[in-house]
C-alpha positions as CSV (number, residue, x, y, z in Angstrom):
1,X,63.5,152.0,126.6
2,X,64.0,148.7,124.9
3,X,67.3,147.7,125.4
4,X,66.5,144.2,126.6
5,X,68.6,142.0,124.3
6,X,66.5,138.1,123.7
7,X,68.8,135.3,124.9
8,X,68.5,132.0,123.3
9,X,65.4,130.1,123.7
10,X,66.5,127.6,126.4
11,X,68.5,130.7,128.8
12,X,65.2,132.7,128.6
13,X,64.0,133.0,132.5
14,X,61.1,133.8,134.0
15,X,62.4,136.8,135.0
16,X,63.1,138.0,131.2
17,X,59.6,137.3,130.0
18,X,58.8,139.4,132.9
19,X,60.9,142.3,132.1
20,X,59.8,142.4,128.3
21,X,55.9,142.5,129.5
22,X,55.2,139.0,128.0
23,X,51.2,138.4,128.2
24,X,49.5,135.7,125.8
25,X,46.2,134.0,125.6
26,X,44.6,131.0,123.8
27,X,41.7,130.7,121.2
28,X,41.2,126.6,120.9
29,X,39.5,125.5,118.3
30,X,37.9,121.5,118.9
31,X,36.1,119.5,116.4
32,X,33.0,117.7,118.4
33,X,32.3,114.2,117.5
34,X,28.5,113.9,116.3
35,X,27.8,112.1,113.5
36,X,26.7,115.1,111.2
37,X,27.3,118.5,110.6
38,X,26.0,121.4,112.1
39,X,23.9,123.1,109.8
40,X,23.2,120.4,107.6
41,X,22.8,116.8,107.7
42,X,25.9,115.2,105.8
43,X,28.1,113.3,108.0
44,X,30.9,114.8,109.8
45,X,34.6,113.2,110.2
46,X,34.6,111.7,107.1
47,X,37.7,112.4,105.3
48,X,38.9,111.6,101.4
49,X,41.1,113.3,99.1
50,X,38.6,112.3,96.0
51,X,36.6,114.5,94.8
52,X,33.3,114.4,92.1
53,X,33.4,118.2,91.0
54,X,35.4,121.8,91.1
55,X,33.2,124.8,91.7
56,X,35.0,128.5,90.8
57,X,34.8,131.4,92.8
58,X,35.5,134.7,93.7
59,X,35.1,136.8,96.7
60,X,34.2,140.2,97.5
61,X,33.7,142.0,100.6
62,X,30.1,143.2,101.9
63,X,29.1,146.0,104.2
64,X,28.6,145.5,108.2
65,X,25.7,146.2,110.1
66,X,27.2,149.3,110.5
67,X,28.3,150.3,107.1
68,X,31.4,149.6,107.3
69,X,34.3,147.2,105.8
70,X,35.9,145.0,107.4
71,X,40.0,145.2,106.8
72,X,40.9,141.9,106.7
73,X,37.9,141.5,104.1
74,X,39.7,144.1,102.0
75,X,43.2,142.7,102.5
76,X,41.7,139.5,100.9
77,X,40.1,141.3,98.0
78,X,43.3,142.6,97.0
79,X,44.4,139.1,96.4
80,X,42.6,138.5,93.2
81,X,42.6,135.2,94.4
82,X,40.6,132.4,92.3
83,X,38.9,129.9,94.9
84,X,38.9,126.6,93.4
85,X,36.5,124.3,95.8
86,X,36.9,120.4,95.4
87,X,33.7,118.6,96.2
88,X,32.9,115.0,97.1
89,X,29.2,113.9,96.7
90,X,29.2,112.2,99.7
91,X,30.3,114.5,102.1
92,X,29.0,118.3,100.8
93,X,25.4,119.3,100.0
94,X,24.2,122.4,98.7
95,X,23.7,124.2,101.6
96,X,27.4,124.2,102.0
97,X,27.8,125.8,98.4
98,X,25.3,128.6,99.6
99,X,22.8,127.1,97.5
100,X,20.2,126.6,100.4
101,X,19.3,127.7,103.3
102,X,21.1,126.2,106.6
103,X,19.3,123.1,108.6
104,X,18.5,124.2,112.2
105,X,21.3,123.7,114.6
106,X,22.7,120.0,115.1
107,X,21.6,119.4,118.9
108,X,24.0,116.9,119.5
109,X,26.9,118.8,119.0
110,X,24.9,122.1,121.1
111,X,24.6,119.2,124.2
112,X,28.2,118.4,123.9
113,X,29.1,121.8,123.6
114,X,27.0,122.9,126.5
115,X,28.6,119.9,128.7
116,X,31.9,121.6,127.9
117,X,31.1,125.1,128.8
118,X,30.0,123.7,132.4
119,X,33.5,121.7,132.3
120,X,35.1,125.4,132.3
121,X,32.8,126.9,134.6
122,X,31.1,129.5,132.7
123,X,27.6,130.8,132.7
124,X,25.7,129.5,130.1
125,X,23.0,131.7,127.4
126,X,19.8,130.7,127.8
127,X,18.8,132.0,124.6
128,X,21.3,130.9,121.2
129,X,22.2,134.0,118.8
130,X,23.8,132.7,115.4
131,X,26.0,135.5,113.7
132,X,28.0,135.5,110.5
133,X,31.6,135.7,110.8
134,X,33.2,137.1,107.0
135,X,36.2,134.6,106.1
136,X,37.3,135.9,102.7
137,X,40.4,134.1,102.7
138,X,38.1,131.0,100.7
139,X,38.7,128.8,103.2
140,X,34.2,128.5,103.7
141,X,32.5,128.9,100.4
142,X,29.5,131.0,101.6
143,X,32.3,134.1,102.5
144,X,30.7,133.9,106.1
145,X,31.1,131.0,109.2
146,X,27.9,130.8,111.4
147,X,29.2,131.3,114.8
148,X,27.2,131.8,118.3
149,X,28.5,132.5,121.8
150,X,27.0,130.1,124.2
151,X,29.3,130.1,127.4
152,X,31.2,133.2,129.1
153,X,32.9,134.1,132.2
154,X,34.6,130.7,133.0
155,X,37.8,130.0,134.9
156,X,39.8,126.8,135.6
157,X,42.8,126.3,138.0
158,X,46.2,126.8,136.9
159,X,48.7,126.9,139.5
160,X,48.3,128.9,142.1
161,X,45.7,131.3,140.3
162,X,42.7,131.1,137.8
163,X,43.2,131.1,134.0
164,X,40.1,133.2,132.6
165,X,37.8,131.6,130.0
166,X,36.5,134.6,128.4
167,X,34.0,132.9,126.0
168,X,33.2,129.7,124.2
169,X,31.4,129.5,120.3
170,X,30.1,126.6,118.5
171,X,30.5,127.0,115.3
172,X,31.4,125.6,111.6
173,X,34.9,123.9,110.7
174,X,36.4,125.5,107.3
175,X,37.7,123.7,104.6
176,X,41.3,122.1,104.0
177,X,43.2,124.0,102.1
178,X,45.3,122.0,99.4
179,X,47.6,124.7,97.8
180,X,47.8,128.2,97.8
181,X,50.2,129.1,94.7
182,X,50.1,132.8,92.6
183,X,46.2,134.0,92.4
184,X,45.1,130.2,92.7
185,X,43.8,129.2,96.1
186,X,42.4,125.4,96.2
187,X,40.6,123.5,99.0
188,X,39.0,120.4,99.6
189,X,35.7,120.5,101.4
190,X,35.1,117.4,103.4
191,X,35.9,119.2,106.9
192,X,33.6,121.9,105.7
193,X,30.4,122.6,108.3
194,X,31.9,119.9,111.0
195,X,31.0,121.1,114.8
196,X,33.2,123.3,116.2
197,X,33.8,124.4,119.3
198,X,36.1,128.0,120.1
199,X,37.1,128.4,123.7
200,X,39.0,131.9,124.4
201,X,41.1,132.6,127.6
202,X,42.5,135.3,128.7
203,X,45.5,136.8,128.4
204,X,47.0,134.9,131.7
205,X,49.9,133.4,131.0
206,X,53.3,134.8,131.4
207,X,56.0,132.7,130.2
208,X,56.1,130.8,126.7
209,X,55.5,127.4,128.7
210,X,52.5,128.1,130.7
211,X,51.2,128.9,127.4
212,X,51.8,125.0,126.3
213,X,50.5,124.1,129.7
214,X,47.1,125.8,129.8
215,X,46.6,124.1,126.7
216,X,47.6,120.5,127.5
217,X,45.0,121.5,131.1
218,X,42.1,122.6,128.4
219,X,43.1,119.4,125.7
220,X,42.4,117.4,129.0
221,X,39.4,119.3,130.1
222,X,37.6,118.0,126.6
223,X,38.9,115.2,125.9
224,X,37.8,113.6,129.4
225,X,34.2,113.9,128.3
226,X,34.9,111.6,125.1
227,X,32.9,113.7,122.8
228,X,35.4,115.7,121.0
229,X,37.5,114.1,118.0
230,X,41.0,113.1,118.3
231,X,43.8,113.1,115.7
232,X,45.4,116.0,113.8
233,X,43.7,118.6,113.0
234,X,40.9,118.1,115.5
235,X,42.0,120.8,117.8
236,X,44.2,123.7,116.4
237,X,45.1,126.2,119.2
238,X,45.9,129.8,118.0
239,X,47.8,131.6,120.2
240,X,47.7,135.3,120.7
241,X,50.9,136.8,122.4
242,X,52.0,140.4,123.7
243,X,54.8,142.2,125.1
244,X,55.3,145.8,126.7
245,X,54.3,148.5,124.2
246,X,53.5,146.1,121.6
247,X,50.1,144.4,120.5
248,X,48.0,141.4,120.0
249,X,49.3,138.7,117.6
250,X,47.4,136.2,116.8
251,X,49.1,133.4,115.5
252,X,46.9,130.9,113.7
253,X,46.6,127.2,113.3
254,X,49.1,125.8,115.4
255,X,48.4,122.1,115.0
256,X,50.6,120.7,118.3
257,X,51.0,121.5,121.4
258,X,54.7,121.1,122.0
259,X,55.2,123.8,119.3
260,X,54.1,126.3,121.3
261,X,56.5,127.5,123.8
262,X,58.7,128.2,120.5
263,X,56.6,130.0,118.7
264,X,55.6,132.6,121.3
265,X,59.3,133.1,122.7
266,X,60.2,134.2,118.6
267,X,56.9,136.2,118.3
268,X,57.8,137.7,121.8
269,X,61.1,138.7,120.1
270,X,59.7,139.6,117.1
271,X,57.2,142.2,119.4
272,X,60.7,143.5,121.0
273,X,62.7,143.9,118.2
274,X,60.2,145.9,115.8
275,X,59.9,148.1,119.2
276,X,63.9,148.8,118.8
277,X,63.7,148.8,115.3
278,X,61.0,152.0,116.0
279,X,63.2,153.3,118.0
280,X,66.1,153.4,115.9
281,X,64.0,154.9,113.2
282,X,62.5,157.7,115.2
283,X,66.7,158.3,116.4
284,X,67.5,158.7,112.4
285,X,64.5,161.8,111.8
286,X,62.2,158.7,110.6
287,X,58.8,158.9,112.3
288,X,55.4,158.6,110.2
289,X,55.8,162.2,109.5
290,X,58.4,162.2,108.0
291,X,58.5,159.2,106.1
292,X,59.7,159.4,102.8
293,X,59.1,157.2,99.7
294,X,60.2,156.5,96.1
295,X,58.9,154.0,93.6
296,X,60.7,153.2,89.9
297,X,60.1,151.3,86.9
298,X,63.3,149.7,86.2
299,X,63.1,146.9,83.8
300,X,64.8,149.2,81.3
301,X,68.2,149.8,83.7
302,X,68.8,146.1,84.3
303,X,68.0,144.6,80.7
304,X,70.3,141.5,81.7
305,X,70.8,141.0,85.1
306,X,73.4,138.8,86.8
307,X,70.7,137.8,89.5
308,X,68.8,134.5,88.0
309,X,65.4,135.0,89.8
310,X,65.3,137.9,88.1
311,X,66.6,137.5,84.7
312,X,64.3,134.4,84.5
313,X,61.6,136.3,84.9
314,X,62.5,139.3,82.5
315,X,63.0,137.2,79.8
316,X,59.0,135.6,80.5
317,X,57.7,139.3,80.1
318,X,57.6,140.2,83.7
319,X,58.8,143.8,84.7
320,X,60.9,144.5,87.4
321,X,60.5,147.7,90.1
322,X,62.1,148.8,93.2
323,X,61.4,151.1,96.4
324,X,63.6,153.9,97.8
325,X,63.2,153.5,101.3
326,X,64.8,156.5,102.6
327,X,66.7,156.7,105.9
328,X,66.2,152.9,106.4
329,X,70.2,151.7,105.6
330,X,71.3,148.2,106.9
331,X,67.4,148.4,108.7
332,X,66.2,145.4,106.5
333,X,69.0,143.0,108.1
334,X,67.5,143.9,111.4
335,X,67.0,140.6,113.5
336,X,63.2,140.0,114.3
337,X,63.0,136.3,115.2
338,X,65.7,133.2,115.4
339,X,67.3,133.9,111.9
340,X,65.1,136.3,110.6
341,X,65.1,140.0,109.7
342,X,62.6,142.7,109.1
343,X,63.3,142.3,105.2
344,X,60.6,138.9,105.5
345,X,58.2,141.6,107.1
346,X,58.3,142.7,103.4
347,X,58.8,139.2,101.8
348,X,55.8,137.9,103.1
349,X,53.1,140.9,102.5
350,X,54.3,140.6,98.6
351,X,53.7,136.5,98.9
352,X,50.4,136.9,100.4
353,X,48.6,140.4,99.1
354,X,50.7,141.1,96.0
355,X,50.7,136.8,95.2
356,X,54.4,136.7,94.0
357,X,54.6,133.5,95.8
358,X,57.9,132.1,94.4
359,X,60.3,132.6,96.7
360,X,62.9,134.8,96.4
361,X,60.3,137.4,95.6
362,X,62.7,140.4,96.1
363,X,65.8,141.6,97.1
364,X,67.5,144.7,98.7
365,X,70.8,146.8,98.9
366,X,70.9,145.5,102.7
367,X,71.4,141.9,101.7
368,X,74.0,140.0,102.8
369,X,74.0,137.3,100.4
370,X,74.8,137.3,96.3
371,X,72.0,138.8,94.6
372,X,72.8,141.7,91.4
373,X,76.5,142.6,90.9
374,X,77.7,145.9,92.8
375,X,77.9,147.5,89.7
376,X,74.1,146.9,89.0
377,X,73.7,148.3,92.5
378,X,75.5,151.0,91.3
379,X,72.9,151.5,88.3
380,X,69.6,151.5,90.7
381,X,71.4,153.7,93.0
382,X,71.9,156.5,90.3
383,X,68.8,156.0,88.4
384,X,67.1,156.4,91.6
385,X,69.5,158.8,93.2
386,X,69.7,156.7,96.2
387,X,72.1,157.8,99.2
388,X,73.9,156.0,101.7
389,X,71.4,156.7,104.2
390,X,68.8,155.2,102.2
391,X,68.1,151.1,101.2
392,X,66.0,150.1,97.7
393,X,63.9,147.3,97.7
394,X,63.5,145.5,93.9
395,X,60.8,143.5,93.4
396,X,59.3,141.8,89.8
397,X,56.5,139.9,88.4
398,X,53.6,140.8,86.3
399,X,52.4,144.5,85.8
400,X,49.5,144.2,88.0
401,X,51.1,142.0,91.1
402,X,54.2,144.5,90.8
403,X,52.3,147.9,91.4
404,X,50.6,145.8,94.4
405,X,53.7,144.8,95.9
406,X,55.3,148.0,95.6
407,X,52.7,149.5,97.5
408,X,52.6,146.8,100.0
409,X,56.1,147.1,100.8
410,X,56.0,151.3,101.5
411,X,52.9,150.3,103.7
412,X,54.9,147.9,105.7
413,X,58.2,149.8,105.9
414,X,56.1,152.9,107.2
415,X,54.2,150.7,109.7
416,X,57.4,149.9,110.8
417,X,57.8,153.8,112.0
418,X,54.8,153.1,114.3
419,X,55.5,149.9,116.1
420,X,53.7,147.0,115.0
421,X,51.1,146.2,113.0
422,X,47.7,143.9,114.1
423,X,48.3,140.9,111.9
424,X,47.2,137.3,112.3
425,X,50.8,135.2,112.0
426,X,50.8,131.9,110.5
427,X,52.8,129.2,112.7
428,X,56.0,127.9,110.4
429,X,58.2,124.3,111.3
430,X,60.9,125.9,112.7
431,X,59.5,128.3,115.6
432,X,58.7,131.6,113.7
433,X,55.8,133.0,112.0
434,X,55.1,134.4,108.8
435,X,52.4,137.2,108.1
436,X,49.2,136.0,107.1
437,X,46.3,138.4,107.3
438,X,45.4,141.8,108.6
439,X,43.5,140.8,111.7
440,X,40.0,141.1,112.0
441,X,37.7,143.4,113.4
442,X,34.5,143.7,115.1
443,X,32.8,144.8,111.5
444,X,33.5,141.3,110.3
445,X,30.7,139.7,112.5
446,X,26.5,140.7,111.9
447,X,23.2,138.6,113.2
448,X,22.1,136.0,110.5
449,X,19.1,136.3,109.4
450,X,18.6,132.6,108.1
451,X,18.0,131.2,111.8
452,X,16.3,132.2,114.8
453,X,17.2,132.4,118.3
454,X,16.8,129.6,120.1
455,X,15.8,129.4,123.4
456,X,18.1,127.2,126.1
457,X,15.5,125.9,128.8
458,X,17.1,125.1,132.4
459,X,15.8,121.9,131.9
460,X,17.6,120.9,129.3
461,X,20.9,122.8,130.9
462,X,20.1,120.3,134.4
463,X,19.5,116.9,132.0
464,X,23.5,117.8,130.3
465,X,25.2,118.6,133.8
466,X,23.9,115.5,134.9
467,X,25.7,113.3,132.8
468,X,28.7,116.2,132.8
469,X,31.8,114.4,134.3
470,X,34.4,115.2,136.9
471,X,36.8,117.4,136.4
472,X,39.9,115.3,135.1
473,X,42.0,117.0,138.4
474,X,39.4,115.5,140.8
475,X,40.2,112.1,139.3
476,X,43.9,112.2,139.7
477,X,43.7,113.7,143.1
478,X,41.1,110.2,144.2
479,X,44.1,108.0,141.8
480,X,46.9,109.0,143.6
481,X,45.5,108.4,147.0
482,X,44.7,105.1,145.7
483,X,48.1,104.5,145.0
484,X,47.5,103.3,141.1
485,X,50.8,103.0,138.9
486,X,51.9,106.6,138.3
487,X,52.1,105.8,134.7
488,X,48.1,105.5,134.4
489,X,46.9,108.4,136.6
490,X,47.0,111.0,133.6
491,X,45.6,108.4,130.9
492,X,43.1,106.9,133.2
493,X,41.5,110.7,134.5
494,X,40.5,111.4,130.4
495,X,39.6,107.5,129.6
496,X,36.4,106.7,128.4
497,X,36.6,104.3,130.8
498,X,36.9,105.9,133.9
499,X,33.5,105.6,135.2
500,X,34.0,101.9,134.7
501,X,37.0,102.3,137.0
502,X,35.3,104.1,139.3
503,X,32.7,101.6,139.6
504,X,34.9,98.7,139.7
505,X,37.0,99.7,143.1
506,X,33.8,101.5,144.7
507,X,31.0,99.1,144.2
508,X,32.6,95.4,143.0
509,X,35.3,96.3,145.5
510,X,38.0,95.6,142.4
511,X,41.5,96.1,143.5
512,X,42.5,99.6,142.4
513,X,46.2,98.6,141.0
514,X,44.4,95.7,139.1
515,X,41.5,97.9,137.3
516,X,43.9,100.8,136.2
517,X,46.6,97.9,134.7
518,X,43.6,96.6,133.1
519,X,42.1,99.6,131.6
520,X,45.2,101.5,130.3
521,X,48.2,99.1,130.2
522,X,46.6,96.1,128.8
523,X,45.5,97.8,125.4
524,X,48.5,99.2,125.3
525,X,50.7,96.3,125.2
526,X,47.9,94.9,122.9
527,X,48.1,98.0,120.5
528,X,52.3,97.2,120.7
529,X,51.7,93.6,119.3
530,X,50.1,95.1,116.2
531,X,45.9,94.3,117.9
532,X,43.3,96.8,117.4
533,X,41.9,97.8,120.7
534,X,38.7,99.8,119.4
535,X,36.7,97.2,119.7
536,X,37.2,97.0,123.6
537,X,34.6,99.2,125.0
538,X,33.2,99.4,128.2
539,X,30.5,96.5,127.9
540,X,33.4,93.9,127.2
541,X,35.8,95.4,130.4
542,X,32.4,95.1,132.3
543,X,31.7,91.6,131.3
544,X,35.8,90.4,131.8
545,X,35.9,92.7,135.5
546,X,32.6,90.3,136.7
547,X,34.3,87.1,135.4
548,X,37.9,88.2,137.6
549,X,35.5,88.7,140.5
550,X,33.5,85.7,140.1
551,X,36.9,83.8,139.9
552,X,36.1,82.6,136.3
553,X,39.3,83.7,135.2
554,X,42.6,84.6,136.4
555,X,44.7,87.9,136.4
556,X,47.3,85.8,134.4
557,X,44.4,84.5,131.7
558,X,42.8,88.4,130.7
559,X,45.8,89.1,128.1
560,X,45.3,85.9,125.9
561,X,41.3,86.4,126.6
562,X,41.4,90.0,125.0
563,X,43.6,89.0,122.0
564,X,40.8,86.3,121.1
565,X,38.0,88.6,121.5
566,X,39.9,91.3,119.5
567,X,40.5,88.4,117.0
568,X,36.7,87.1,116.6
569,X,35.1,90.5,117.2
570,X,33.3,89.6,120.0
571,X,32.6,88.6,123.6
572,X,30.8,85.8,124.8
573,X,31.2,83.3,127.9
574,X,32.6,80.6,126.2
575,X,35.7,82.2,125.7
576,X,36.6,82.3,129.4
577,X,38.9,79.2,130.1
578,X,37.8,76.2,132.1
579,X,38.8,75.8,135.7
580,X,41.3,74.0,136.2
581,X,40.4,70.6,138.5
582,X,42.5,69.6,141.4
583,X,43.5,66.3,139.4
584,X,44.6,68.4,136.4
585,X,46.7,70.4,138.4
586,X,48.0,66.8,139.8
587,X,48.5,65.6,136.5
588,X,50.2,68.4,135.3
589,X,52.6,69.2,137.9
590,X,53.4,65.4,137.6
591,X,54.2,66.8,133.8
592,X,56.1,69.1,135.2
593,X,58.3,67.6,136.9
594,X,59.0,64.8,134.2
595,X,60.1,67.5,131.9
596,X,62.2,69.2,134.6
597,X,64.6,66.1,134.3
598,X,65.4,67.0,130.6
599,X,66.6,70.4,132.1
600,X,69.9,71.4,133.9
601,X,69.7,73.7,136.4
602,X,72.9,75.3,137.5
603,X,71.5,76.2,140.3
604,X,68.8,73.5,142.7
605,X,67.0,76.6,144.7
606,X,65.8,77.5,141.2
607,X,63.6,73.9,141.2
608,X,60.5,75.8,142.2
609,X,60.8,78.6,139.8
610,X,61.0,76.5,136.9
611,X,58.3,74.0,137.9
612,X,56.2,77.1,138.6
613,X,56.8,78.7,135.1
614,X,56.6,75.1,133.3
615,X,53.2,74.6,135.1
616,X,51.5,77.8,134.7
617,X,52.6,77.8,130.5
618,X,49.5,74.9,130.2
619,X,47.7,76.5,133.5
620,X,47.4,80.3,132.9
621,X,44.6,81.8,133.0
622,X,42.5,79.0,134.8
623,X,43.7,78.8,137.9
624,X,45.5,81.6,140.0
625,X,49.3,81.5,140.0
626,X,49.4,82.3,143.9
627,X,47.3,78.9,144.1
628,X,49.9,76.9,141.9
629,X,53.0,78.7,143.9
630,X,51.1,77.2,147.1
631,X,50.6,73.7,145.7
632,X,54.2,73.7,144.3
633,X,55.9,74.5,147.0
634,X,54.0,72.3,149.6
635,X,54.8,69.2,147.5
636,X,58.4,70.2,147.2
637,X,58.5,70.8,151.1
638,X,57.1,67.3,151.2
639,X,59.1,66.2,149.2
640,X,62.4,67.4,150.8
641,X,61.1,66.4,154.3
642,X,60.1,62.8,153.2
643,X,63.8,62.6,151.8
644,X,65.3,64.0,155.2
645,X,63.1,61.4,157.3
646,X,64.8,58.4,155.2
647,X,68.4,60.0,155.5
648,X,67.7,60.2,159.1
């Protein structure tokens, strides 16, 4: 059934996505920009990499509502993982170290949030439910996010169809994690408890770019109302991808954009291949029934192996152990993704679960590359009575982490009999993914019983629309009809300043062309020459538009004005240049023209040209440079007539 072979990334079609099933979906995570946290009151956004104190711990899974455990939770607890926390005084409080009880929501970060569900079209709740989400994994000290649903059944346009918006949370940022190494997980904590907003589509995109596109569309979607934080790490998109017969991967964190269409062609593959890789299996007599296993101690076979990696680590105390996987010949070189075979199925379930994170952490008979000597081979083969159908996996550490990994390796290698297995996938730098977690369930979530509801008036929901935006679309459909430089429609649709725009052509009657050059290009070329342009906000674009109108400066003057209110800090009136009188511009065409003689011009119809340019260096900005072309050229057509009337 699966004999579709992947092509190369850049010869997939449309077509092939088509023919392996190829379905994916978004979960977009958005930091909101409030000043404080969500359930507390330290400030949010406020990064550092010092830290005051360490706090120790360890976690362990708890029931559900239900009774029940939760497998990722128990994927974790086989870690043994020590959580090291690294605090900063200014940035974490107690109730972040489950020490006391969480502050009631933060209501500036539930507005923005709300504002954003609109944005995507969905209903709203009118009444707020926090839950408890379990995160064992360390990454939130308490074991648990708060989360709440407040926004479902959206939609936004995509094409020539609808991309679903199943549901949007606000919730609680995690922390950053600094290293993950052996049993020693450590993270710093300043992100912890920032506002958070998850937004899940649907699965409704077919092709590894419409992926990346959906999420440059919902990027734009929130970053047009200027409330959401910008930078990286500020939006992380995980992306969950399917094919035909396969299931939903979830791969996690994926920090840009761009990386996307990469990463869910090689998961698509990966999906496809462990399909075939089944297949081929259940065509050898392997099927989960009749999957058969070994396990050996061996550090007494190979007392001084040729392999490094290995004899390193006998001669530290570790012991060394290997699988029989039988049937499964040449099956570990199997091609899952761009360079990368079923054997890092295994490698990576012993880095995460069995914490033999040095990499190489095992090797097997199927291996292509020098590891053990064939007659070492030879030796495990016997010991183990291995036959030629059959590959052995050998994997070493401590005692403990050993008997882990062994028995992570004969779960994945039977799991590989079934199809594939429901994991979260971390995003790696060069396309693929590696495993990460089991993925969660529905038992990882329960009602908190630290807050209450809270109740969502419709007065409050008609105060937020009414300051809501348009959607970004609507803007660039009203820019191009105004014919603005193409370069500043998509900038200028998500720009804090686009009210100001808007205002500026529909009620001061602003040339369009003008206010969009203004707005986007001039701190731009501003930003190039090394200026910071934060401090231009709307109030000093408002004050600087009304001057222009009130011909109190020129188009040519706004540059030099902006660098000198970047450089003091400030706007004020006396900045704007003086007008230029008609006797100055006398005098200094008169200038002009004296300096003119010290220049040779190769060619006399460039006169005007360089009388305009040498008059409008001492000019600009104070009187229009239409108005000096004017006065320039009627005295030189004065000139020249007064010249022919004596010749004549």
């Amino acid at each position: 059934m699966y004999d579709f072979t992947f092509k190369p990334f850049s010869k997939m079609t449309d077509d092939d996505y088509a023919a392996v099933g190829f379905k994916s979906g978004l979960e977009i995570h958005q930091q909101l920009l409030t000043d404080k946290k969500l359930f507390c009151r330290c400030p949010a956004g406020k990064y550092s990499r010092h830290y005051d104190a360490e706090i120790l711990r360890h976690m362990r899974p708890t029931l559900s509502e239900l009774g029940v455990y939760d497998g990722t939770a128990l994927m974790e607890f086989k870690t043994k993982k020590e959580i090291i926390y690294r605090i900063n005084r200014e940035t974490v409080c107690t109730y972040e170290m489950d020490d006391t009880p969480p502050f009631l929501i933060n209501e500036d970060a539930l507005d923005i949030a709300l504002g954003i569900g609109m944005l995507y079209n969905c209903s709203l709740v009118d009444e707020l439910h926090i839950a408890r989400k379990q995160y064992l994994d360390g990454s939130i000290p308490t074991g648990f996010q708060r989360t709440a649903i407040y926004a479902l059944n959206g939609e936004i346009p995509y094409k020539d169809r609808v991309v679903k918006i199943v549901q949007m949370s606000i919730e609680e940022d995690s922390c950053r994690e600094v290293s993950d190494v052996g049993h020693d997980r450590i993270y710093l904590t300043d992100r912890l408890g920032m506002p958070l907003i998850e937004t899940v589509t649907g699965p409704d995109m077919h092709t590894p770019i419409e992926v990346a596109e959906v999420a440059r569309l919902c990027s734009k979607i929130v970053r047009s109302t200027n409330n959401v934080r910008r930078g990286m790490g500020a939006a992380r998109e995980d992306v969950n991808v399917s094919v035909t017969g396969g299931t939903r991967i979830e791969i996690k964190g994926v920090p840009q954009i761009k990386d996307i269409p990469l990463l869910t062609y090689n998961e698509a593959m990966r999906q496809w291949n462990l399909l075939r890789l089944r297949d081929e299996l259940k065509r050898r007599g392997v099927t989960p029934e009749t999957f058969k296993t070994e396990n050996f101690d061996i550090t007494n076979v190979l007392k001084n192996p040729h392999y490094l990696p290995i004899k390193n680590s006998l001669e530290n105390g570790a012991v060394l152990k290997c699988v029989l996987l039988k049937g499964f010949s040449e099956l570990l070189h199997w091609q899952t993704q761009t360079n990368t075979y079923f054997s890092k199925e295994i490698s990576d379930r012993v880095r995460v679960i069995a914490c033999l994170t040095t990499i190489p952490n095992m090797i097997h008979s199927d291996s292509k590359g020098d590891t053990i000597t064939s007659s070492e081979w030879q030796k495990v083969k016997k010991f183990t009575s291995a036959k030629e159908e059959d590959t052995i996996v050998l994997v070493w550490g401590s005692e403990e982490d050993t008997a882990t990994a062994v028995n992570e390796i004969i779960i994945r290698a039977k799991e590989a009999t079934i199809g594939i297995p429901s994991e979260t996938r971390q995003a790696l730098s060069d396309g693929t993914n590696g495993f990460e977690r089991i993925l969660p369930g529905a038992d990882r979530m329960y009602p908190d019983t630290d807050l209450p509801p809270k109740q969502i008036p419709d007065e409050r929901i008609k105060e937020i629309r009414s300051r809501v935006p348009e959607h970004f679309w609507d803007r660039e459909k009203w820019y191009r009809e105004l014919k603005i430089p193409a370069d500043t429609i998509g900038e200028l649709s998500i720009s804090p300043f686009a009210g100001l725009f808007k205002k500026s052509v529909k009620e001061w009657n602003i040339n369009p062309v003008f206010a969009a050059v203004l707005l986007v290009q001039f701190p731009k070329r501003l930003r190039k020459k090394g200026y910071d342009v934060e401090i231009l906000n709307e109030e000093i674009f408002s004050k600087i538009i009304s001057a222009y109108k009130a011909n109190k400066i020129t188009r040519d003057g706004i540059l030099s004005l902006l660098e000198n209110v970047i450089s003091l800090g400030v706007f004020f009136d006396e900045l704007l240049p003086l007008p230029c009188s008609d006797n100055e511009l006398d005098k200094t065409f008169e200038e002009s023209k004296g300096n003119l003689k010290t220049i040779r011009l190769y060619k006399k119809e460039n006169r005007t040209k360089v009388l305009m340019g040498l008059t409008m260096n001492k000019l600009r900005g104070r009187v229009p440079g239409k108005d000096v072309h004017s006065y320039i050229e009627s005295k030189e057509n004065s000139l020249t007539n007064n010249a022919e009337k004596e010749n004549a």
